[in-house]
Phi, psi and omega in degrees: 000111115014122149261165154285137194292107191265173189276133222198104222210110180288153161234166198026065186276149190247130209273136136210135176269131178248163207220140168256142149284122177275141200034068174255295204293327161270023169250323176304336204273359171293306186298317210277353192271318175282357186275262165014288165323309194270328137011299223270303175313162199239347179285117172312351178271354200275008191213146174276345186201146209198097186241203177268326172245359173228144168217127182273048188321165166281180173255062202233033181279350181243028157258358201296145184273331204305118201307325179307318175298307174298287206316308172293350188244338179280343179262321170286357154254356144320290187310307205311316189302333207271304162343265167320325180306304206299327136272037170252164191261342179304163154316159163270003155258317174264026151312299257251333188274010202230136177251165200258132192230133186228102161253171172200183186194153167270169158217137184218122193259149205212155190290147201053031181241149194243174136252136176272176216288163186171154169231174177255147141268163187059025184213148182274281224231124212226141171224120164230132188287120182266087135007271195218107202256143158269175172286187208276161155322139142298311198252349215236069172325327179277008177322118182056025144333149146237108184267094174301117181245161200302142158222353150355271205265048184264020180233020170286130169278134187305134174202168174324345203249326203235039145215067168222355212295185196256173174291140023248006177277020182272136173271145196163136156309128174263162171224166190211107190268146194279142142232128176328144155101327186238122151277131194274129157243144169210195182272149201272359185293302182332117181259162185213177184219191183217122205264169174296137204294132177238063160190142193290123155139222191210159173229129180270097226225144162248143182244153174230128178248147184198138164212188203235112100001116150272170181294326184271005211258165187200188190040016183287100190278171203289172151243000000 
């Protein structure tokens, strides 16, 4: 018997973007000697996090005066917003009416240093910027990575049939390699990690968590 052929269609599916930020790259050899610099202090309050290969910054970066961090942050919510827009069903007025609630932070990952895996509560939306990269591994292709992991199909039972399917129904970890210059966005629920850097130098990262106010929306609390 002949079947008809069937229709086959993903669902829940998940945006993610990568955005060049304009005139991030002519910023960068800036961000990275001041990031490097506030690195560098000894007060323990000056970091959300502080190990011998990762440093962490807090997340008070959009209060920093320095002109290269405005410039980069005004562009990395331009960007996030242009992401989000492009799959939204609202208007450009009304978009245009929601106001942006933001944090961000540096990071600077150091060899044999990660960021480990984590998500936001209270956040729509996550960007994260690359400063700055070493060059690639030899050996480790996943050097320094930012790896989004799968959790879709993770109480599916495994059988012969559902690990060979074709993309996008194949289960897996996605990866995103930092390139100067480019910000990853994706929904901030996601968890993710940044895997370990196998290679000399250091990679340099800015993160943004962002979500949207409506003008009528109410009980959102600050985080």
């Amino acid at each position: 018997m002949n079947l008809p052929a069937p229709q086959v269609v993903p669902l829940f599916a998940i945006p993610f973007g990568v955005v060049t930020v304009p005139g991030g790259e002519a910023v960068n050899p800036q961000l990275a000697a001041l990031f490097s610099a506030r690195s560098a202090v000894t007060d323990p309050t000056a970091f959300a996090r502080r190990t011998p290969t990762m440093v962490q910054g807090r997340d008070d970066l959009l209060d920093w005066p320095e002109d290269p961090v405005r410039r980069l942050l005004g562009g990395m919510l331009a960007g996030v917003s242009s992401v989000v827009a492009s799959i939204n069903e609202i208007t450009v007025e009304q978009f245009s009416t929601l106001r942006i609630e933001a944090r961000a932070w540096y990071t600077v990952v150091r060899p044999d240093g990660c960021v480990p895996t984590t998500q936001y509560a209270n956040t729509s939306w996550l960007g994260v910027y690359c400063v700055g990269a070493p060059a690639l591994s030899p050996t480790r292709f996943d050097s320094g990575v930012l790896r989004l992991h799968e959790s879709r199909l993770g109480t599916m039972f495994p059988d012969a049939t559902n690990t060979q399917v074709v993309m996008p129904y194949r289960p897996g970890h996605s990866s995103w390699r930092p390139v100067p210059g480019q910000m990853a966005v994706f929904p901030a629920w996601i968890t993710h990690e940044v895997a370990l850097l196998r290679a000399a130098g250091e990679l340099t990262l800015v993160s943004i968590r962002v979500r949207y106010v409506g003008p009528e929306q109410t009980g959102v609390r600050w985080w």
